[in-house]
C-alpha angles and dihedrals in degrees: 000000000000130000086246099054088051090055097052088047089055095048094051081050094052091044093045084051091057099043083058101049084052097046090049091045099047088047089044088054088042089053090054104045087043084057102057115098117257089217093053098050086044088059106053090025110113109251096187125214114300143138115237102185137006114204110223079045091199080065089228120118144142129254113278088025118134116244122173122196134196143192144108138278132210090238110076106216088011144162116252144164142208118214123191099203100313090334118112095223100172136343131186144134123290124250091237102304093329115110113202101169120179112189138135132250107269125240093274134141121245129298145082117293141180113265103201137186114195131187098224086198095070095017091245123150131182124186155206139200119246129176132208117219116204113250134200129216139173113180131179121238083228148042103197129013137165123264105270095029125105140232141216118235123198121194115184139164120213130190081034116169104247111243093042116111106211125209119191125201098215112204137185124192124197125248110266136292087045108047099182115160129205127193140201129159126228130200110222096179132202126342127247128235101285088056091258121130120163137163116184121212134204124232135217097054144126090243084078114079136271095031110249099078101166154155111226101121131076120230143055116337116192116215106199127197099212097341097198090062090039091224091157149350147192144175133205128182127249117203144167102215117059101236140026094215132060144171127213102275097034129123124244101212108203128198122169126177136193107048126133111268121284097354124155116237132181117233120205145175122210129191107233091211095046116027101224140121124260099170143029128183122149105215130182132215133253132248082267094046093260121152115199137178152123130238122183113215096239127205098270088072109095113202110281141092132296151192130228123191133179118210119195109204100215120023105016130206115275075231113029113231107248129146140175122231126165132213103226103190127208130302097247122183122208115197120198118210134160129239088275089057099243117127122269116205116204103043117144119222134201115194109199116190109219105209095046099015096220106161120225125196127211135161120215114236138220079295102050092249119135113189127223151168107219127161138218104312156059110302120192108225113203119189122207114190115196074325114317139101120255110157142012122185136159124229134190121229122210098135147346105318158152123243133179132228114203099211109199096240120132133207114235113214113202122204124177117195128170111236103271077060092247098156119245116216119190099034116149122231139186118190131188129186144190144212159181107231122166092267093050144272108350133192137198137169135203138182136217140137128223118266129221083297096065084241128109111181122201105216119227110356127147125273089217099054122105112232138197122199125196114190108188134171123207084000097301125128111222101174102049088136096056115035118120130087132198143166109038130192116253094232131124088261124031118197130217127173128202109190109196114218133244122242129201111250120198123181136192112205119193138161140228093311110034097262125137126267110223123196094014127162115231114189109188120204118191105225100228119023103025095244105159142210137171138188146160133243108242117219092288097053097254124122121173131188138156112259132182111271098262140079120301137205096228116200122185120204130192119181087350084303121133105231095166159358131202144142115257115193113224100192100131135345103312146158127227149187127223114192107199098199100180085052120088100013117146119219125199118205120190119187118203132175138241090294093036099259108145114259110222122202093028111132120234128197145193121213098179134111082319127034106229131150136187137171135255104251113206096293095056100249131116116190131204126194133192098021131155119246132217132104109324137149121237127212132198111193115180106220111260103003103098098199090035085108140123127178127191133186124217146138111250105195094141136041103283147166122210135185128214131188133217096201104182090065140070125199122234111169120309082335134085128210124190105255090227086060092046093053092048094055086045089052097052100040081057080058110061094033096066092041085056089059110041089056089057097054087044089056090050104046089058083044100066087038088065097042088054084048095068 
């Protein structure tokens, strides 16, 4: 291969180098812009400002009319602004970078205008175009008046084009069945600057033709602008009493036009519900066909709606005069409580008027409110608890009001105490009742389990129920013979004592080998609610004591060593056995030296739950029996030899033997020699002894040299 040839290799491999790197670099800058997280760049990324949505979206509406807007700004949390042509029509601070603007078309004439936000912050604007259209109103001074009075109407056009003059034809059409229709048209001019003309007329008046215009009739009269091309419309009410809603005490003030002179009519008041009459006057027009009188909505009248009618007896109305109005009584609260005063939900109440007897129903809720709608005057509550009747008061109405009803429901406080009156928290009861309600025998149950006090109270029961209670621990009963209560006494609290018996406990405590403890200390918790008890083995391992009926820690103790711990359960008399397994165990401990030959006299000691020594007899080997196991060390010291010494850990729980070695040391005889000192002799006296004889078979040797010589 050429030069040459090595030089263009070279080259392709630069170039391919290079294509590589670019490659590697150009994936490395896609993965991390791939990486970072689309809701993070959306929001610090520069949104502009723009409007997103226009609501109308055709951008037309009247003025008054509610348009929002909404779009974003560069400055996140900025100040921005919304002008309606070179009205500022809102302003605020962004929600980040997010507009939502809420504002009304402002008083303009006609025409198409800019509608801009701008972000104050950087001075920006964007814009939209918005168009108002021109409307058209008429609207009474009034929305109810009496027959004979008069009313105000306004006709006005906004969003008008300046330099138009504007007529409207008002009309007012009768309430059905008449129909009739009178006319008058009204100049409104020209409209002012902001694009708003308006005239107001008065009707009735002889300017509206035919000539007649009038308001005799009750009912609904429609005033019209322009009424063939339907531009705008409004109603307003005629009536011959002077309100729609009354209370019980208030006076019905009655004016009707439009009867012949001087003719007798009956008034009369229905109840809607009913049907029947409440009141009765005959009445008789004036020279002007006026009827006038008062009525007063006695007591006899309930809450509801009702009708009255005139009825002229000669030359009746073309429209008889009848209208509707309601006595809407009084908001009145009812609270239901028990005799502790706290609320009691549920509970349902019967409101009785006195006067007319009429019964409403209502139900107090999670607050212990019952709503109702009661008039002026004495109402009887009565209270029905699950059926049966717990309370009855009378209460007087003169306005909206609360009221309380004091049911007769008790709360029933539980206590459990053992005999010595040592209170028992966390004691689990069941209780069941029964008892008499107006559809029969009911029954009913509850749970619950007594607090730190010792005490669980059951909120708002009956006095007159029969209950039965069942206390119970680790789900035993443990009153099962005395369990029902009756006769309670009808009082805010009522109290209630369990007492648990006391069972005898006898224990047996004995150790590794079944033999008695004596003298051992038992200590008795109770699991759940701390009672405590303590006794002593006698010399035949027994202790017995009297203990509440529950489950106890049991921790026996021998010489202020724990031996064991265990739960006793104390559900009845009973007689137990403790085996204490770490108590009574023998441990043999054999010391040996360096070559395994027993060591006698060294002293050997236990450090564990109790301190004891002995000494290595002749065979090596101390004993102790009766100890008590658990994790101790265990040291063998030779007399006299400070550093002839070995420990050990370990945990005894069972009968053992167990050999240590004190390894630096060799028995000979009563005496010990360190075994380092022992070698050494031993190394020395083989020695000399081979020196010895190697200079003997050296001397021989020249011995028997000499003797071949000769």
């Amino acid at each position: 291969m050429s030069i040459k040839d090595i030089g263009y290799l070279f080259g392709v491999q630069i170039s391919l180098n290079k294509k590589i790197t670019t490659v590697s670099v150009v994936l490395l800058i896609t993965f991390f812009l791939l990486a970072i997280p689309i809701e993070v760049y959306a929001q610090n990324t520069n949104l502009g400002v723009t409007i997103l949505q226009l609501t109308p979206k055709t951008g037309t509406g009247i003025v008054g009319s509610q348009v929002n807007l909404q779009g974003t700004i560069y400055q996140s949390n900025g100040t921005y602004q919304v002008i309606f042509g070179k009205v500022v029509v809102d302003s605020g601070v962004a929600q980040g970078y997010y507009v939502n603007s809420n504002f009304t078309v402002p008083e303009l004439p006609s025409g198409t205008y800019s509608l801009i936000l701008r972000d104050e912050s950087v001075n920006v604007n964007t814009s939209q175009s918005f168009s108002i259209s021109t409307a058209y109103l008429i609207t009474p001074s009034s929305a109810s008046l009496q027959e004979g009075d008069s009313v105000s109407l306004t006709v006005s056009v906004t969003g008008g084009q300046t330099g138009t003059s504007y007529s409207a034809a008002v009309s007012v059409v009768l309430p059905s069945p008449l129909g009739s229709n009178y006319v008058r048209t009204v100049s409104l001019g020209i409209p002012n600057d902001k694009g708003t003309a308006s005239a107001a007329v008065t009707f009735p008046d002889s300017s509206f033709s035919p000539s007649g215009s009038l308001t005799d009739y009750a009912g609904t009269y429609t005033a019209y602008f322009n009424q063939s091309e339907s531009l705008a419309q409004g109603n307003f009410a005629v009536n011959f009493i002077d309100k729609t809603t009354y209370h019980r005490g208030d006076t019905i003030s009655v004016r009707a036009t439009g009867y012949q002179p001087n003719t007798a009519a009956t008034l009369t008041i229905t109840s809607v519900s009913s049907g029947s009459t409440l009141d009765t006057a005959s009445v008789t027009s004036s020279a002007d066909g006026i009827i006038s009188a008062t009525r007063v909505v006695s007591s006899n009248f309930d809450v509801g709606d009702y009708i009255v009618r005139i009825s002229a007896q000669s030359t009746a109305k073309a429209v008889q005069d009848a209208e509707n109005f309601t006595v809407v009584g009084y908001a009145i609260k009812i609270e239901t409580t028990n005799l502790a005063g706290q609320i009691v939900p549920s509970v349902s109440l019967q409101a009785k008027d006195s006067t007319t007897g009429t019964v409403t129903n209502a139900l107090s809720d999670s607050n212990g409110i019952a709503n109702f709608k009661l008039e002026k005057g004495t109402s009887v509550i009565t209270a029905v608890w699950n059926g049966v009747s717990v309370g009855e008061t009378s209460i007087t109405v003169s306005g909206d009001g609360t009221f309380t009803v004091s049911c007769e429901l008790i709360n029933l406080k539980i206590t459990v105490k053992n005999t010595a009156g040592i209170i028992m928290p966390y004691v689990d009861l069941k209780i069941t009742y029964q008892y008499q309600s107006s559809s029969g025998t009911k029954t009913g149950d509850s749970i619950g389990q007594t607090d730190v006090s010792g005490s669980y109270t059951l909120i708002s029961t009956l006095p007159t129920a029969s209950y039965t209670i069942d206390a119970s621990v680790y789900g035993k009963i443990f009153n099962a013979g005395n369990n029902t209560v009756t006769n309670l006494p009808t009082q805010a609290t009522a109290q209630v004592f369990i007492i648990a018996p006391v069972e005898t406990l006898t224990l047996n405590v004995v150790g590794f080998n079944q033999e008695a403890i004596s003298g051992a200390r038992i200590e008795l918790v109770e699991l759940s609610n701390g009672l405590f008890y303590s006794a002593t083995t006698d010399s035949n391992g027994i202790a017995s004591t009297k203990a509440t009926f529950g489950m106890y820690r049991a921790r026996i103790y021998q010489e202020n060593v724990l031996i064991n711990e265990t739960n006793v359960e104390v559900f009845d008399n009973s007689q137990q056995q403790i085996h204490c397994t770490l108590f009574g165990i023998q441990l043999t401990v054999t010391v040996v030296d360096f070559f395994g030959t027993p060591i006698s006299n060294v002293n050997v000691t236990l450090n564990g739950p109790t301190i004891i020594s002995a000494q290595t007899q002749g065979n090596g080997k101390a004993t102790f029996n009766d100890i008590i196991g658990g994790n101790m060390q265990i040291i063998a010291q030779a007399k006299g030899i400070q550093d002839a010494y070995q420990a050990v850990t370990l945990t005894v729980n069972q009968p053992a033997e167990l050999q240590i070695k004190i390894d630096k040391y060799i028995a000979v005889g009563s005496m010990l020699i360190q075994a380092s000192l022992l070698i050494t002799i031993l190394i020395i006296l083989a020695g000399l002894i081979s020196l010895i004889l190697v200079e003997v078979y050296l001397r021989r040797r020249s011995k028997h040299a000499a003797v071949g010589t000769n």
